[in-house]
C-alpha positions in Angstrom: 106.5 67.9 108.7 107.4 67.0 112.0 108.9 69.1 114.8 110.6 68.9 117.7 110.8 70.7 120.8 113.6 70.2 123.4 115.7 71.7 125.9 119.7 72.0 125.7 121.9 73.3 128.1 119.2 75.2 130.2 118.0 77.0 126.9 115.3 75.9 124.4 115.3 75.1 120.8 112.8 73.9 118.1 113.7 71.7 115.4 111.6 72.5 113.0 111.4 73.6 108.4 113.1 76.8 107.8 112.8 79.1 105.2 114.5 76.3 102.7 112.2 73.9 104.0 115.1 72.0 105.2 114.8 70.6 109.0 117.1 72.9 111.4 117.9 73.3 114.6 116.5 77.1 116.0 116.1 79.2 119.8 113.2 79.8 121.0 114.2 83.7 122.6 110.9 84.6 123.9 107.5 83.4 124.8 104.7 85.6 124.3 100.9 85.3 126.0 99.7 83.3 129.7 96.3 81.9 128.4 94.7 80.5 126.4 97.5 79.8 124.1 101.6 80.7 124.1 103.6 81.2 120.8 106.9 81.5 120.5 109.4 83.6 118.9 113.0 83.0 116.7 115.5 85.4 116.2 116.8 85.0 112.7 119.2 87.3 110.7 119.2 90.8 110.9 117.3 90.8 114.5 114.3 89.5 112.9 112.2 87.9 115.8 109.4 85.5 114.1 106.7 83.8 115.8 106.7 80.2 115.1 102.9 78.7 113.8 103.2 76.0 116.2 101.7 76.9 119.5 101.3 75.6 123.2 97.1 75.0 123.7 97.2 75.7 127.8 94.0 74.4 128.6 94.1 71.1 126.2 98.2 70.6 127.0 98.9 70.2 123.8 101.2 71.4 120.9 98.8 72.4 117.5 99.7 74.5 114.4 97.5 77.7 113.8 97.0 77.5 110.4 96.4 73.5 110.0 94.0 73.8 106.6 96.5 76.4 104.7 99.7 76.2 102.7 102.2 77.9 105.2 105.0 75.9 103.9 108.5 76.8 102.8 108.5 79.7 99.6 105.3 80.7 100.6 104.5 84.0 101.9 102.8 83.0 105.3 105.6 80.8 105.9 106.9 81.0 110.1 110.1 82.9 108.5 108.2 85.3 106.6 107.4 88.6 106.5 103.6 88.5 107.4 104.9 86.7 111.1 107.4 88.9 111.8 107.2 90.1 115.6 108.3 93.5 115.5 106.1 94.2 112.3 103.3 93.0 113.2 102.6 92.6 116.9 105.3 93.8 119.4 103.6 97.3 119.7 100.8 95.9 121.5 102.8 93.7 123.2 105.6 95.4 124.3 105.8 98.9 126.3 107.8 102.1 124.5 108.3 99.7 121.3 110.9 101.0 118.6 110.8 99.1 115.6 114.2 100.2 114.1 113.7 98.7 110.7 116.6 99.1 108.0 114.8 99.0 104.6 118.5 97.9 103.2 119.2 95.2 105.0 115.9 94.4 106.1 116.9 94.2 109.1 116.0 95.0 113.0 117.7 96.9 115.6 114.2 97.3 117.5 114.2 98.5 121.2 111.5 98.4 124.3 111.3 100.1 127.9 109.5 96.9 129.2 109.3 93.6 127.2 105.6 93.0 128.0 102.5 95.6 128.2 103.8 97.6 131.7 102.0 100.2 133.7 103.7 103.2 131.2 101.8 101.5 128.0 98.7 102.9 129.5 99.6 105.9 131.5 102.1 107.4 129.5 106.0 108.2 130.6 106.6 108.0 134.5 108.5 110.4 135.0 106.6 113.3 135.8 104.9 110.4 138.7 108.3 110.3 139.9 108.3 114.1 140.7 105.1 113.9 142.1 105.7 111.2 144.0 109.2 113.3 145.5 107.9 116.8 145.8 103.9 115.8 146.4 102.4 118.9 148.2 104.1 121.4 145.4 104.2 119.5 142.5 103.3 121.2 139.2 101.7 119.2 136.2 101.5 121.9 133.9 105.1 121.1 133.2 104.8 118.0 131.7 102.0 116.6 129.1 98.7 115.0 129.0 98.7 114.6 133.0 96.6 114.8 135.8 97.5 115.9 139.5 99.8 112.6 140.1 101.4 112.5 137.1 99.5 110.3 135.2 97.4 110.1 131.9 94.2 108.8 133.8 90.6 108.4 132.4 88.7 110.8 134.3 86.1 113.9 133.5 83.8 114.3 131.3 85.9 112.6 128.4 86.6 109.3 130.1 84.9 107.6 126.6 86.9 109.3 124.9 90.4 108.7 127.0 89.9 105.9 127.3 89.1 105.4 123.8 92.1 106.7 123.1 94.1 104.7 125.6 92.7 101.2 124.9 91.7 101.6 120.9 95.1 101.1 119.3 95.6 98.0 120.5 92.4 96.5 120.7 91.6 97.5 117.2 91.5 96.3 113.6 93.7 99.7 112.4 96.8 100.4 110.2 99.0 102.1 111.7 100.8 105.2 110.8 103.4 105.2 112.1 106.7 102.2 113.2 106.4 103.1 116.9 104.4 102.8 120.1 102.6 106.6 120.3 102.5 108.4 124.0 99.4 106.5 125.4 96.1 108.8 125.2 97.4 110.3 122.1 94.4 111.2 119.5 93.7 107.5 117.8 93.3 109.1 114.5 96.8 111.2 114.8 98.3 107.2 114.8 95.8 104.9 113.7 92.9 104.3 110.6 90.6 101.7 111.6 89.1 99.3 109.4 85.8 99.5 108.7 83.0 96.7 108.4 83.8 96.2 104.3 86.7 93.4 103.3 85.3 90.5 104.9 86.5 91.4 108.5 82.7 91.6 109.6 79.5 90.1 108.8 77.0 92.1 106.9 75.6 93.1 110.1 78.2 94.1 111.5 78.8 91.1 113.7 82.9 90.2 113.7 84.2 87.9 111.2 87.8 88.4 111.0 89.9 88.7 114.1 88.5 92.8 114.8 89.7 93.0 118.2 86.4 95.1 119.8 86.7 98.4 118.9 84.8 98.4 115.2 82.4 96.3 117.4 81.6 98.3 120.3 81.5 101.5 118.0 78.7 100.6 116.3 76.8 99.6 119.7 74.1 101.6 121.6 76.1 101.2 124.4 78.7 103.2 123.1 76.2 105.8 121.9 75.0 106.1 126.0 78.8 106.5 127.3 79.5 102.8 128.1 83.3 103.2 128.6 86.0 100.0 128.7 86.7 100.1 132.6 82.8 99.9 133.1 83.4 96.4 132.2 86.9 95.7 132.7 89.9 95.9 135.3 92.6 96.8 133.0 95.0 96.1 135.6 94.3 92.5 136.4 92.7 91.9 133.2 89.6 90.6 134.5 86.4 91.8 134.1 84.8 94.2 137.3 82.2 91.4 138.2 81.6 87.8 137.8 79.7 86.5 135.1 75.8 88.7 135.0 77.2 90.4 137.8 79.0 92.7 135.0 75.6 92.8 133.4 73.4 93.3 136.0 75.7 96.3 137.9 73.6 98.7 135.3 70.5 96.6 133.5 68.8 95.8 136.9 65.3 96.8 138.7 66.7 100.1 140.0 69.1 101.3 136.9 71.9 103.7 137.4 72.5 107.2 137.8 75.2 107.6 134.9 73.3 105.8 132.4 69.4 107.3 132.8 67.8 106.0 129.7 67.8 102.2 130.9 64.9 100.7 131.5 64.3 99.3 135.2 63.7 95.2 135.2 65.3 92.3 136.3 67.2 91.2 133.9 68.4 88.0 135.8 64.9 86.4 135.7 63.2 83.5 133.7 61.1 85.8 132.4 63.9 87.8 130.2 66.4 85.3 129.3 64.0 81.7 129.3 66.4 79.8 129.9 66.9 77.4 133.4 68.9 79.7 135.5 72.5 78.6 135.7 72.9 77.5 132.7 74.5 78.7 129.6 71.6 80.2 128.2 70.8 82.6 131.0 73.9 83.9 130.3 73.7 87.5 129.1 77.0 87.5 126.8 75.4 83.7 125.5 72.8 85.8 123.2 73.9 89.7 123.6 78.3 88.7 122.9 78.6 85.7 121.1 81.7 84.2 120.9 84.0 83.5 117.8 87.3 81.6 118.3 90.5 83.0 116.3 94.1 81.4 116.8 92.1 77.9 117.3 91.9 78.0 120.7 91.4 82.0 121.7 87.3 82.3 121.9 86.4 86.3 121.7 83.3 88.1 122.8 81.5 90.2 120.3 81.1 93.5 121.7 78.2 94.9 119.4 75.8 94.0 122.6 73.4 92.8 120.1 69.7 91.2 120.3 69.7 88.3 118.4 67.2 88.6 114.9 67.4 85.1 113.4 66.0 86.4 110.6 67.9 89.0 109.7 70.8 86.9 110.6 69.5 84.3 108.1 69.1 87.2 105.4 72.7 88.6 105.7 74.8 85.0 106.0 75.7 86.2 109.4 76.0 84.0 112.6 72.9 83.9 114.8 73.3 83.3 118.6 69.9 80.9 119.4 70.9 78.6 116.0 74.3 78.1 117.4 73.0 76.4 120.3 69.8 75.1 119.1 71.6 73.9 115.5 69.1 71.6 114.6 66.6 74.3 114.9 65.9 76.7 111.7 65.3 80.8 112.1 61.8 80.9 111.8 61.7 78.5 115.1 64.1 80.9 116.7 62.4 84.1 115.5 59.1 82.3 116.4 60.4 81.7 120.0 61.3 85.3 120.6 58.5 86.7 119.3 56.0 84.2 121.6 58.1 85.6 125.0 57.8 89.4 123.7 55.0 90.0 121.0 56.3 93.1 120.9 59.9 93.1 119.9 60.5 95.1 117.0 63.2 94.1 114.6 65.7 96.4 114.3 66.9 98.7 111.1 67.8 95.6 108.3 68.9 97.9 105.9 72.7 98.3 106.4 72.9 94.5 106.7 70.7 93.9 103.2 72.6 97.0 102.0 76.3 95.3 102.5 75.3 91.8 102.2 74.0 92.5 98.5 77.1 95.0 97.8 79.7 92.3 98.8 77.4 89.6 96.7 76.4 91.1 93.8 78.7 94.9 93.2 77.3 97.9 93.5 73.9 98.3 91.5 71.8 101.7 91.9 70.1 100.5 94.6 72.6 99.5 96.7 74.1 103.0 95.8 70.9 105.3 96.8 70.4 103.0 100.1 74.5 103.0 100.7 73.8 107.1 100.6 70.7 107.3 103.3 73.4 105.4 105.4 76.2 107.7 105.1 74.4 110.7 105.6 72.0 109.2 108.5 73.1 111.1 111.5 71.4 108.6 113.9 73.7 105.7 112.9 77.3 105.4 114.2 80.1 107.3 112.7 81.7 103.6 111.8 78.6 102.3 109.8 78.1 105.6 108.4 82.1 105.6 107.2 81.7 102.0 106.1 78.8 102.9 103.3 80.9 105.3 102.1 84.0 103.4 102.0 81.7 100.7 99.9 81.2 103.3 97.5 84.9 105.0 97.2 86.2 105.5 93.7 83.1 104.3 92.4 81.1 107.7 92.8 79.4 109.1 90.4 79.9 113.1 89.7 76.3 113.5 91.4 76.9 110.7 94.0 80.0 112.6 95.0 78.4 115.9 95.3 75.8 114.6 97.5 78.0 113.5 100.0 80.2 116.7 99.8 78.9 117.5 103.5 80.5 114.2 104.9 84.3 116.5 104.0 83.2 118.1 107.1 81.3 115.6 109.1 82.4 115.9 113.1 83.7 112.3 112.5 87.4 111.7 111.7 86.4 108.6 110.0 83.6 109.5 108.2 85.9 112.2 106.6 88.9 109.9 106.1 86.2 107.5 103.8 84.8 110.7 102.2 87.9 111.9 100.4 87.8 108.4 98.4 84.4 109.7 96.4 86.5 112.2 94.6 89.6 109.9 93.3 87.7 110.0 89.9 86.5 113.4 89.5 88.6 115.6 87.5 91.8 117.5 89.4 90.2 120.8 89.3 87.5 119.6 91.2 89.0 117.3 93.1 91.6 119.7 94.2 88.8 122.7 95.0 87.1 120.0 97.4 90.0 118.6 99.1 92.4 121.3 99.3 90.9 122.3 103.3 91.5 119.4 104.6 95.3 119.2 104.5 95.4 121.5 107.3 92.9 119.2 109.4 93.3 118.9 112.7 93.2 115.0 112.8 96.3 113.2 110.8 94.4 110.5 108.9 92.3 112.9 107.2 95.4 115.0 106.2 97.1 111.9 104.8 93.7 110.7 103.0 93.8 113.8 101.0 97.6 114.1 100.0 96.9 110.6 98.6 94.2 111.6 96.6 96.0 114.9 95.4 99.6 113.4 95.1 99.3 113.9 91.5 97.9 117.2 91.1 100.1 120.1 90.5 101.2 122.4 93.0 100.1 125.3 90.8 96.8 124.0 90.5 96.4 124.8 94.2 96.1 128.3 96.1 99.3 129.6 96.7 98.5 129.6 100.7 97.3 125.8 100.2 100.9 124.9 98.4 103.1 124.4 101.7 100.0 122.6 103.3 99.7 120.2 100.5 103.8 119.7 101.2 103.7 118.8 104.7 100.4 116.8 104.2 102.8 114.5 101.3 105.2 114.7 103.9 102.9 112.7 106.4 102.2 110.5 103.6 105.4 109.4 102.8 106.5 108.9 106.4 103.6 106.8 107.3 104.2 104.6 104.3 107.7 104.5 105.2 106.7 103.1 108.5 104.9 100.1 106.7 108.1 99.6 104.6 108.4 95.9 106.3 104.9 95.3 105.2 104.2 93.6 101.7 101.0 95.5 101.5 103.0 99.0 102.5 105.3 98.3 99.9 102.2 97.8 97.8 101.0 101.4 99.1 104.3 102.9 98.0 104.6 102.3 94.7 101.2 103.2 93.8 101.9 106.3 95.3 105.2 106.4 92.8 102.8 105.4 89.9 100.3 108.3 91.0 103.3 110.8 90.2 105.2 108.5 87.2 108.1 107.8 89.5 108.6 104.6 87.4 111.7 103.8 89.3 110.6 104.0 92.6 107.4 102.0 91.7 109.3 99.4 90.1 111.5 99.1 93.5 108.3 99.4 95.4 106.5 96.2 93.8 109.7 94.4 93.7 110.5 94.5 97.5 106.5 93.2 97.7 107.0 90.6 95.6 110.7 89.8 98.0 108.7 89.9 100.7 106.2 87.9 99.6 106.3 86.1 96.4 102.4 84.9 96.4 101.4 88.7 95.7 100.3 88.5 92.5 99.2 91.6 91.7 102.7 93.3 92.5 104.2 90.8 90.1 101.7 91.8 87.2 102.3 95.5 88.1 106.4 95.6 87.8 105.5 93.5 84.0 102.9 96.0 82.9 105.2 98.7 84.2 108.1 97.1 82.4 106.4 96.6 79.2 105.3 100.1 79.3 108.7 101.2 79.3 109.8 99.5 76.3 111.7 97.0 78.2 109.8 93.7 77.3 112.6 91.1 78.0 112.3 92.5 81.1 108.7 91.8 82.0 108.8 88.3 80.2 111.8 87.8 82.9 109.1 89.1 86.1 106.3 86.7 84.3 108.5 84.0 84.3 109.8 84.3 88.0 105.9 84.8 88.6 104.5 82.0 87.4 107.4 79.9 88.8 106.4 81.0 92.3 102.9 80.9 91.7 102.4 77.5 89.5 98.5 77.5 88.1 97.6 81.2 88.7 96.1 82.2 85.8 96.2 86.1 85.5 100.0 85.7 85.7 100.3 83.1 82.6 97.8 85.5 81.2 100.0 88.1 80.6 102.7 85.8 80.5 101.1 84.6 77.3 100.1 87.6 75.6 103.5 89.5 75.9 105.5 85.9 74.1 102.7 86.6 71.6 103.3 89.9 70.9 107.2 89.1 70.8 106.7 86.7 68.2 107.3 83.8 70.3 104.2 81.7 69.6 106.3 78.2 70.7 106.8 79.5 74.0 103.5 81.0 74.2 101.2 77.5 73.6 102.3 75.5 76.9 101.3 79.0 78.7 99.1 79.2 76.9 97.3 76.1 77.3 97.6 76.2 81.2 95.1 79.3 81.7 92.8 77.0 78.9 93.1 74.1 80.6 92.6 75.9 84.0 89.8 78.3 82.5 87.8 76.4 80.0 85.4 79.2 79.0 88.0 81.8 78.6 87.7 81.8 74.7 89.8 85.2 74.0 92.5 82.7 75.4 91.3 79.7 73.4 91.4 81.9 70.4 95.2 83.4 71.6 96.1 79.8 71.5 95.0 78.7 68.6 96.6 81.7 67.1 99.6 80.5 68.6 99.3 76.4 67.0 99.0 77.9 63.5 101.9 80.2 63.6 104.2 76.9 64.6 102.1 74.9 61.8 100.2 72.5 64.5 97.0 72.7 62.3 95.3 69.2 63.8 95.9 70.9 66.9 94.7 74.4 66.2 91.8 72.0 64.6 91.0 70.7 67.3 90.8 74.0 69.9 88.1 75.7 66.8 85.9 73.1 67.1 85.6 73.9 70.8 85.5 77.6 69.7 82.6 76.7 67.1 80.8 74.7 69.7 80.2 77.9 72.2 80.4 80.8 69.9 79.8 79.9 66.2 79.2 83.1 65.4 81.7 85.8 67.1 83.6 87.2 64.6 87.1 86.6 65.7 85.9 82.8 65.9 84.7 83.2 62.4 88.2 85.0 61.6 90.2 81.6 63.2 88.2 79.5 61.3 88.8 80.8 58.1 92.9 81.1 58.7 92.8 77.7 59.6 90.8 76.4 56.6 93.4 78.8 54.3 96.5 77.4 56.0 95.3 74.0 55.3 94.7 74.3 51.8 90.9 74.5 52.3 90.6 77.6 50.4 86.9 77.2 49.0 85.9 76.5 52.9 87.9 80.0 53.7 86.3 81.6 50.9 82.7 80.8 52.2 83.9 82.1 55.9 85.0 84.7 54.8 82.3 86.0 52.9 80.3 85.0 56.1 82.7 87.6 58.2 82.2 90.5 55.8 78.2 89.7 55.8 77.9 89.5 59.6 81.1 91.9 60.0 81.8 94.4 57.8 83.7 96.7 60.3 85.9 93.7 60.9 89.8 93.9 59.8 91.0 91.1 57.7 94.4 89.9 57.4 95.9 90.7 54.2 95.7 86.8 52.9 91.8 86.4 54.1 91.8 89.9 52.4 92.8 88.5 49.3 90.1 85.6 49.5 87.1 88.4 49.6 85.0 88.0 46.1 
């Protein structure tokens, strides 16, 4: 594909493959970001602004596409047109001040609104008009009449809670979060009133912790020791020309230096600048502090991003977890026993830090959850001296998972000071039964913090209002009520449609779910899962022809996946359609060789239609792996009776009831039996 940008009449356009993968002729409205990269954004029907995948590199001068290895092309979900690059879905609120999204689930369509189209001074300091009163009246102005705002007018990180303001102020966009609501909150607002923020689990981090995924800081910095003394954002950065306070150590060094600093007194005194702490020759990129303490990982091709864990490099653990290390990727021919080597000859000393939340997560993520990795994913989650977000991230490993006993010993985290921690905690109980469930959740739909109030109408949506305290009942209504809207907010998002209709299974709203997993399936017709949910859902309402239809359209969309054809193959099967069933059929075989329950399906399939050279052929295969499993045995000897080879069926099935006796037979091996 090959595009072409241009200018026409002192506007620009793009020729470039639209959503029919036809060549056409589109705007270009808007250009979002300065450096390192620009995109640029089309408005399609229905207000939809989408940001193209071809991008401006500003300090290379060149065009390049930002997903150049992956199938972005026309029909597939991360296609330019999309919903998954949709402006106002995902990104405007961080980009844009006072953003409205204004999405019509109908027409899915966008009447959004903005105060400011880029990130203005009110983003950060909330509404301006009480500065505007100040700013007339001065000597006799009066804040106490507006919110959240100090002596000018402002929100303003100051006090005791700066951290936390600030925190506040800075986290929802520079965060890995889902968002609760469609709409830019009043800046400063609680973060957990708005926002859940990922954790380290689903491949967004390393095992240690160290980004993966694009995190943007937050889930970093909260797990460092920095943030543990007080460290705030503007101790680092200038948030109004978006450079950093200091030039290059200078930032470092205003705090780790020989005399320390008031604010922060548990630093230890040295110069940090020297030789003898970073050996490396000074100047160069190695004496560096952010070149082994913030390694850098690019995302958007060009856009490199600073880790902000503040870690010291460990080679070996590194090596252990399958996580980056920050001397290898300089010295690359080097191994980690030379790096670790190295580190330990400048400081005999150094300790290596705690391993066991990286060994913890890095077998978890490898191998499942064994009983190990449960009893050292429980000393995490109730260690007190780890952060709140590695704490929250061993319990969200275990979730559903937990056992009765597991689940009781982590009752306390229902009431740990974290919001988070609590948030991941209400997950242990999804599988406990509702009395219980209910008895440990019910409190915490009147918790002060919204995420934790929405966590646990999730997990009690399908529990009985009777089965409550009558005082609870109206709590467990408004806390649904949250729930709802904040899924409603994600209603432009495949994955929040995803969200909804489980929440319609949870309460055997068929309808709704069905609706639900079809608009995720619109909106993005590579979800597979949402297509196998509407056919199971369809099936289960008696409405087959229904869920052969969703199969169909499926696997039409989705050409080779094999838990589609799957079901695709058992419902034509169980229809009587064995004809239609084998080229299915033979697809998830050819694609899975060693799936024999579908090798067995399919040869099921041949004999019904008479193809016995062909079902022949498939039970040699069978023999070959499994020449004893009974329903191998049971092919075998219908095969042999359908092709006249009734002594051979005789002796197999004598073999069956020998090796088998609880085994069914079909009447006509029945009738074989001696």
């Amino acid at each position: 594909m090959t595009s072409r940008f241009f200018q026409r009449d002192g506007h620009y356009f793009i020729e470039t493959d639209g959503a029919d993968g036809k060549l056409a002729t589109f705007e270009v409205k808007y250009v979002v970001g300065v450096s390192p990269l620009q995109q640029y954004l089309v408005e399609l029907d229905r207000g939809r602004l989408q940001a193209l995948d071809l991008a401006w590199d500003i300090g290379n001068q060149r065009w390049f596409h930002l997903y150049p290895n992956d199938d972005v092309s026309a029909g597939n979900g991360l296609h330019w047109t999309g919903s998954y690059k949709n402006w106002q879905a995902r990104c405007a609120v961080c980009h844009q001040t006072d953003f409205r999204k204004n999405y019509d689930p109908a027409t899915h369509g966008y009447q959004s609104q903005w105060s400011e189209l880029t990130v203005g001074c009110e983003a950060c300091h909330g509404p301006g008009a009480a500065h505007v009163v100040w700013a007339k009246k001065r000597a006799d102005f009066d804040p106490a009449g507006f919110q959240n705002v100090d002596s000018h007018g402002l929100l303003r990180p100051e006090g005791n809670g700066r951290q936390t303001i600030e925190q506040n102020m800075c986290g929802p966009c520079h965060s890995r979060r889902e968002a609760m609501g469609a709409d830019s909150p009043l800046p400063g607002a609680v973060f957990g009133d708005h926002y859940n923020l990922m954790t380290l689990g689903n491949m967004l981090y390393f095992p240690d912790g160290q980004q993966r995924d694009e995190v943007y800081v937050l889930g970093s910095f909260l797990q460092s020791k920095m943030h543990t003394k007080g460290v705030t954002c503007t101790n680092c950065h200038d948030p109004h020309s978006g450079g950093l306070v200091a030039e290059g150590n200078a930032v470092c060094t205003q705090c780790h230096n020989e005399t320390g600093r008031a604010d922060f007194l548990s630093l230890k005194p040295a110069n940090y600048e020297s030789a003898a702490h970073h050996h490396h020759p000074a100047g160069s990129a190695g004496a560096q502090c952010v070149s082994c303490h913030m390694p850098a990982r690019n995302y958007m091709i060009v856009d490199g991003r600073r880790d902000h864990f503040f870690r010291v490099p460990n080679p070996l653990l590194s090596q252990k977890a399958g996580s980056p290390d920050a001397c290898l990727s300089c010295h690359a021919s080097e191994t980690a026993a030379w790096a670790a080597g190295e580190i330990m000859r400048w400081a005999p000393n150094w300790l290596n830090p705690d391993s066991t939340l990286a060994e913890t997560f890095a077998a978890v993520w490898r191998k499942g959850l064994s009983r190990e990795a449960l009893d050292d994913l429980c000393a995490i989650a109730t260690d007190t001296s780890r952060s709140a977000i590695a704490r929250a991230s061993a319990v969200r490993e275990i979730g559903d998972q937990a056992d009765p006993m597991t689940a009781t010993a982590l009752a306390q985290l229902l009431a740990d000071d974290s919001d988070m921690i609590r948030v991941a905690a209400i997950r242990l109980w999804r599988s406990a039964p509702a009395g219980d469930r209910a008895d440990r959740l019910q409190p915490l739909l009147t918790d002060p913090v919204a995420a934790v109030r929405v966590a646990a109408a999730l997990e009690l949506s399908n529990i009985a209002p009777d089965e409550l305290p009558v005082e609870r009942r109206d709590a467990l209504a408004a806390a649904l009520a949250e729930l709802k809207a904040s899924m409603g907010a994600r209603s432009d998002f495949p994955e929040g449609q995803m969200a909804i209709g489980g929440l319609a299974m949870a309460t055997s709203n068929w309808e709704a779910a069905q609706a639900a997993f079809a608009e995720a399936t619109f909106m993005d017709p590579q979800l597979v899962q949402a297509w196998i949910t509407r056919a199971k859902i369809a099936a289960a309402l008696g409405d087959v022809g229904a869920a052969m239809a969703i199969l169909v359209d499926a696997r039409a969309k989705n050409p080779g996946e094999i838990s589609i054809s799957t079901q695709l193959g058992q419902i034509l099967m169980s229809q009587g359609r064995p004809d239609q069933a084998i080229p299915v059929l033979r697809d998830v075989v050819s694609a899975d060789p060693g799936n024999q329950d579908m090798r067995i399906t399919l040869t099921l399939a041949l004999l019904q239609t008479g193809d016995f050279a062909a079902a022949g052929s498939e039970i040699t295969v069978l023999r070959k792996a499994s020449p004893e499993r009974a329903e191998v045995l049971l092919v075998l000897a219908l095969w042999q009776a359908a092709s006249g080879d009734l002594d051979g069926a005789r002796e197999t099935v004598d073999e069956i009831r020998q090796d088998h006796p609880n085994l069914p037979l079909p009447p006509q091996l029945d009738a074989l039996s001696r």
